[in-house]
C-alpha positions, 0 to 999 in steps of 0.5 A: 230264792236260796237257803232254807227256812228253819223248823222253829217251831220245832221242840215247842210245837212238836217234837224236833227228834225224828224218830218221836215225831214219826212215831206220833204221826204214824200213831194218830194216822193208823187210828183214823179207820178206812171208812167213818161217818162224816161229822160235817152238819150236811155230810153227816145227814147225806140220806143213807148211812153209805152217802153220809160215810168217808173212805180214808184215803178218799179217790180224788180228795185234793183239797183238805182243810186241818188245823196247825195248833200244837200237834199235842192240841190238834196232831190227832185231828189233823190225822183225819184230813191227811189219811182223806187226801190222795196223794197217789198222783200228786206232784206238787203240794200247795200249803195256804195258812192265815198270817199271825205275825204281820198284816199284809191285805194280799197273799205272800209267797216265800224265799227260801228254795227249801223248807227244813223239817225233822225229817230232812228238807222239802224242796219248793216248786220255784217255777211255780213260784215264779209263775204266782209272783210274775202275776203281780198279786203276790208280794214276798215274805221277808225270811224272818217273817217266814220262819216266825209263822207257825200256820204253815211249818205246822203242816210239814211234818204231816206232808212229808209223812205221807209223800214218802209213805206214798212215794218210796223214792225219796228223790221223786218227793213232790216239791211245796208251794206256801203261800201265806194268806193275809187279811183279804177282803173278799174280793180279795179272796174272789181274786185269788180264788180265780188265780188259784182255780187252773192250779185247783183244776190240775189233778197233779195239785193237792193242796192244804187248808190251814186253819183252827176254828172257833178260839173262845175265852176272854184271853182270845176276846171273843164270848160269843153265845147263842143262848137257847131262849133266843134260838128256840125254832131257828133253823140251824145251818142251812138258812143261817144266812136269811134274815128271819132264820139268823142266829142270835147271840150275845157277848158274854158278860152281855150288856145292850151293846153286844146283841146280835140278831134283832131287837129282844123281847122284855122276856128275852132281856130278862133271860139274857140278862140274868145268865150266870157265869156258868150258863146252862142253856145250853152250857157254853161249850155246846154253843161254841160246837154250834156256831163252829157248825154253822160254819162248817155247814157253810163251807159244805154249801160250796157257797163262799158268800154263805161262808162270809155271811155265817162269820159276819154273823157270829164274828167266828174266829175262824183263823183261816177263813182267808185261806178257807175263803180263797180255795173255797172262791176258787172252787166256785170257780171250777164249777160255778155251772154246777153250785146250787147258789141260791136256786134250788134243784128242780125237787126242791120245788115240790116241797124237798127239803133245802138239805135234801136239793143240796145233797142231790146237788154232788159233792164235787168241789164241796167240803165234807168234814170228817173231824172236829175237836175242841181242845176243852170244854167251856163252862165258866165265861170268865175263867175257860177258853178252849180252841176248836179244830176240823179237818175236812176234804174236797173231791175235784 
């Protein structure tokens, strides 16, 4: 392993002048306050206003999840997840973004011994490295696909930004460790997730998420809609993942061949099929903001299978839910004895609400989200698009 990757995406993506970069960085993460309200559909409703708030940084946060769009599109939201994390004993960073540019059904580990940033270089942990490659599941990045990936050079800057607002020293900067995640299949992720679990227990680690959420439009072939006459009295998160309490949709332009969620009623096909361009009920940007929610209510779950399930579903183009998937297998790992899976904690019994047993069941080891964004709102199925993007922790 020798050389050093290019930024390429920088002077595109986000600016290659240093000093513009780390004044727009410093910029959108003075703006996150030292404690807000979590945005994550469960977090948001933990009992009482201080159980439902997120201190920034969070003790113990080594795990986030930030999105690594063009920082003119997601630089602000990506703020939120790295003031969470805590960095104060970290030795190590391990970034896992999604692969855009080749397919590959294993995770990849790269080449190079640094990667460049307008800041100055990052070093990797090639011993750590090493150790991943020598368990014979990693397969390696060749360079140019190295540097054409954006997922994880996205990541960089905001890394290094606050390594060295937490350590002065520039030479006691902690190295990286990327890993591209390719099209796992989730006993794939399961795989990794077990790999990674020792690495995720290790309060020397912190590691980054990478991922955009919902990409909605025609141009992203993707026009999935809820609309209100197929939802009415729906559960909207928690059960999405049982048959009776499934979310229903359409494909929009609908035909018969795009419905999601059971048979429809003369009345609903009457409804669905007369939707406008624009429809109202609700307007197509509230569904996306839905949908994207029933998924970051799954990952706040702690249960990966209710995370598969919620994008099997909805078919939400969540780009890293690989990544996602791998860390969130691994954490079930750290504490599969104590995830509340699909039995409720004793109260749950007595008539406790399923909201209420999951949050009594700790946050440990489970995402909250304190950030989502989306970069438009939709109204016209044929002419908008827009992408979505959350940021999140997770304590271990």
């Amino acid at each position: 392993m020798s050389g050093s990757r290019e930024a390429s995406h920088a002077g595109s993506w986000y600016s290659a002048h240093s000093q513009t970069l780390s004044a727009q960085l410093d910029q959108w993460l003075d703006t996150v306050p030292n404690i807000s309200t979590c945005t994550g559909p469960i977090s948001s409703k933990a009992g009482s206003i201080a159980a439902a708030q997120a201190s920034f940084p969070t003790p113990g946060a080594r795990v986030v999840i930030a999105p690594h769009a063009g920082y003119s599109y997601s630089g602000s939201a990506a703020a939120w997840a790295y003031r969470a994390a805590d960095w104060d004993n970290a030795k190590r960073v391990f970034i896992l973004g999604p692969s855009h540019h080749y397919y590959t059904p294993k995770c990849a580990l790269s080449r190079f011994a640094t990667y460049s940033t307008p800041f100055g270089e990052l070093k990797l942990d090639l011993s750590t490295i090493a150790s991943l490659r020598a368990t014979g599941n990693f397969e390696d990045m060749s360079l140019a696909a190295d540097e054409d990936e954006h997922s994880i050079e996205m990541h960089l800057p905001y890394v290094h930004k606050m390594l060295v607002r937490t350590f002065s020293d520039y030479a006691r900067i902690p190295p990286i460790v990327p890993v591209l995640v390719g099209s796992t299949s989730q006993s794939g992720e399961r795989q990794y997730g077990s790999l990674l679990a020792p690495y995720l227990a290790d309060p020397a680690n912190v590691f980054v998420v990478s991922s955009d959420f919902a990409h909605w439009g025609a141009r992203f072939r993707y026009t999935y809609y809820e609309p209100s006459v197929l939802n009415t009295g729906r559960e909207l998160l928690l059960d999405a993942d049982q048959t009776d309490q499934a979310p229903r949709g359409i494909s929009l332009p609908h035909s018969s061949t795009t419905f999601t969620g059971g048979k429809l009623t003369e009345h609903e096909m009457n409804t669905v099929s007369s939707l406008s361009t624009v429809p109202k009920d609700p307007p197509i940007h509230q569904s996306i903001a839905q949908v994207d929610m029933r998924c970051m209510a799954a990952c706040e779950t702690g249960s990966v299978d209710k995370f598969w399930r919620v994008l099997e579903r909805t078919g939400n183009t969540v780009c890293g839910r690989h990544p996602i998937g791998v860390v969130m297998a691994g954490l079930e790992e750290l504490y599969r004895a104590h995830q509340l899976k699909e039995n409720l904690p004793a109260g749950a019994a007595a008539g406790q609400s399923k909201n209420a047993a999951l949050l009594e069941s700790g946050w440990k080891g489970r995402f909250r989200f304190v950030r989502y964004e989306r970069s438009s709102d939709c109204h016209n199925y044929k002419k908008d698009s827009s992408v979505s993007y959350a940021s999140a922790y997770a304590v271990i």
